[in-house]
C-alpha positions as CSV (number, residue, x, y, z in Angstrom):
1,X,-15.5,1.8,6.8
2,X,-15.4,1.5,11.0
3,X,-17.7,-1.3,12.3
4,X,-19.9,0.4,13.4
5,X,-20.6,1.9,10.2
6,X,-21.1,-1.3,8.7
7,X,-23.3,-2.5,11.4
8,X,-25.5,0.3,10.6
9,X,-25.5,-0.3,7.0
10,X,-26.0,-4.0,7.2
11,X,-29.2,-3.8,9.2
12,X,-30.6,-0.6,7.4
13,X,-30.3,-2.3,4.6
14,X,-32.1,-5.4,5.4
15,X,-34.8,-3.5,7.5
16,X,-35.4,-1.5,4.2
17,X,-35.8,-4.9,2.7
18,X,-38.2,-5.9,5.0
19,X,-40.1,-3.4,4.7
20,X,-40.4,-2.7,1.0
21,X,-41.4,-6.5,0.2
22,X,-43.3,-7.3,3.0
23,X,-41.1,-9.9,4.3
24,X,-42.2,-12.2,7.2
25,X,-41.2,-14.5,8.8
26,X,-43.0,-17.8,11.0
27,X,-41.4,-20.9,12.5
28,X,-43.8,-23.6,11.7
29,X,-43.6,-27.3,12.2
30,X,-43.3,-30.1,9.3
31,X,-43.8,-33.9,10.3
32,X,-41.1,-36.3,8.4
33,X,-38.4,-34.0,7.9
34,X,-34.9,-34.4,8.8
35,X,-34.7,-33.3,12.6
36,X,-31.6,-31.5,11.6
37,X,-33.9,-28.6,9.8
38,X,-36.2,-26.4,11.3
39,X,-38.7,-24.6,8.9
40,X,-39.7,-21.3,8.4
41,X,-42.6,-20.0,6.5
42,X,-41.3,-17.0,4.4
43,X,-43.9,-14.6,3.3
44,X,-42.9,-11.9,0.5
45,X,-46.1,-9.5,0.1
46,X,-48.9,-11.8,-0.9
47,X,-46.3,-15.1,-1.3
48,X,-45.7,-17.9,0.8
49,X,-42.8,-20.5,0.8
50,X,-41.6,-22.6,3.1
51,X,-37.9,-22.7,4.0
52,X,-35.8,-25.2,5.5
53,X,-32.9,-23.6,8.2
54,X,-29.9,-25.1,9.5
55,X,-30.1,-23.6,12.5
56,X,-27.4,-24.5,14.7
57,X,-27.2,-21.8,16.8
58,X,-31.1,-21.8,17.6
59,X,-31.8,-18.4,16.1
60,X,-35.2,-18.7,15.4
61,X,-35.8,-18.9,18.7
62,X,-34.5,-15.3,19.4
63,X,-36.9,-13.8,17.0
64,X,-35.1,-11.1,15.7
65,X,-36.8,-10.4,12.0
66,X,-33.4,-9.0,10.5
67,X,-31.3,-12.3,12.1
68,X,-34.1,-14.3,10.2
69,X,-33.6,-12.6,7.3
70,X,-29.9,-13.5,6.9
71,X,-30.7,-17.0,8.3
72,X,-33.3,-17.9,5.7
73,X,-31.7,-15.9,2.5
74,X,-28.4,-17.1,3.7
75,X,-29.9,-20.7,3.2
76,X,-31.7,-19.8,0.1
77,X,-28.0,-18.5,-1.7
78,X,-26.6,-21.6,-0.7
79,X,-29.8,-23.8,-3.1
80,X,-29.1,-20.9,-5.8
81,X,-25.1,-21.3,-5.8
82,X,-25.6,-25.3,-6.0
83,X,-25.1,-27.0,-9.1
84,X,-27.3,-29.6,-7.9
85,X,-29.2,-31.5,-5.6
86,X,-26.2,-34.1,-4.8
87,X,-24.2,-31.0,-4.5
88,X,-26.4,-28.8,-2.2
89,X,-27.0,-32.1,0.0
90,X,-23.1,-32.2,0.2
91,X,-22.6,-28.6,1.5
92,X,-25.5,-28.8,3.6
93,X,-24.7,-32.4,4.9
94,X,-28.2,-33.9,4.4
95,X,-29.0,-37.3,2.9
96,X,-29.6,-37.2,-0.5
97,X,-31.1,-40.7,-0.5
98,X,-33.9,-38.9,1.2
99,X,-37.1,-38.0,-1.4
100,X,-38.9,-35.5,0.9
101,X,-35.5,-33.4,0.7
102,X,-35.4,-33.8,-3.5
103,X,-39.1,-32.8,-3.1
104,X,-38.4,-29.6,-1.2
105,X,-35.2,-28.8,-3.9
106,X,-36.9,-29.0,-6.8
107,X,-39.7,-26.7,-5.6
108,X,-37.7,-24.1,-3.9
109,X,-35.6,-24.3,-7.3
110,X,-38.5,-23.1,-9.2
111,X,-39.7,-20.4,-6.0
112,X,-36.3,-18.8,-6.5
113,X,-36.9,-16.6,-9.4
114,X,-40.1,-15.3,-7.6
115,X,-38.2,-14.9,-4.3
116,X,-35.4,-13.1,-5.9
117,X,-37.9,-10.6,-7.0
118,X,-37.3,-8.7,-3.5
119,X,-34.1,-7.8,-4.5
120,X,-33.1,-5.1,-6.8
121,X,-30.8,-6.9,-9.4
122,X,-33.2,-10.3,-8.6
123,X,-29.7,-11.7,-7.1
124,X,-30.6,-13.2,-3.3
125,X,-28.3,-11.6,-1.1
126,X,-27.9,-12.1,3.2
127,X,-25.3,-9.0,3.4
128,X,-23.3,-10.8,6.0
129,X,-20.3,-12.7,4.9
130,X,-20.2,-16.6,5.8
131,X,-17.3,-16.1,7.6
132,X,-18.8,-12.9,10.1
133,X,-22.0,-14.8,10.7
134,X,-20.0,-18.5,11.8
135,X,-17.3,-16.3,13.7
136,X,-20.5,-13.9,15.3
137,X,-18.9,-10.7,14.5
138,X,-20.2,-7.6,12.7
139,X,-23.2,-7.2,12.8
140,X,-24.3,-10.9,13.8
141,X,-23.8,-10.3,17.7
142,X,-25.8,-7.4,17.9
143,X,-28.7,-9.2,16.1
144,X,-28.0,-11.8,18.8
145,X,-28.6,-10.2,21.9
């Protein structure tokens, strides 16, 4: 498939997403988190949850609802693939001596059967691969701009 194919794919797909759920998306402010995490209230139709981002690359700030989409589901696979809360704090390098962050695990561990609900097969998919979105190619520059 040429790039540009893929590009096309990628963001129709997600738009479509968007779309058909309802899927916001609103950078708020939390007091006594780790500064390391920005959050982001996600709204799915009549649903709210709130959403901690690693955002090193300070892509909330660009706005772009699709870039959003993969930066908060992309955060929300990596809670659903963890075995654990020791475990997610390892791959996410956070503190896990720290209670707020056990707090916010345990909930978004019960939200994620809800949240899955936007997806067809209930399975939270970001439709970029790890590796294309740390490397900014296809489609993450475009989303970027």
């Amino acid at each position: 498939m040429k790039a540009s194919n893929k590009n096309n794919n990628v963001i129709s797909t997600i738009n479509h997403l968007i779309i058909t759920s309802d899927i916001r998306f609103l950078r708020v402010q939390l007091d006594n988190l780790t500064k390391d995490l920005s959050a982001v209230e996600l709204q799915i139709h009549n649903s709210e949850y709130t959403i901690l981002i690693n955002d090193e690359y300070n892509d909330l700030a660009i706005g772009n609802d699709i870039l959003n989409f993969i930066l908060v589901f992309r955060e929300l696979k990596l809670i659903e693939d963890s075995t654990d809360y020791l475990h997610w704090c390892k791959i996410t390098v956070t503190d896990a001596n720290d209670n707020k962050l056990l707090a916010y695990y345990k909930t978004i561990c019960i939200q994620l059967d809800d949240i899955s609900r936007c997806f067809l097969n209930h399975t939270i998919d970001y439709f970029v691969t790890d590796l294309d979105f740390q490397l900014n190619t296809v489609p993450v520059p475009l989303l970027r701009k």
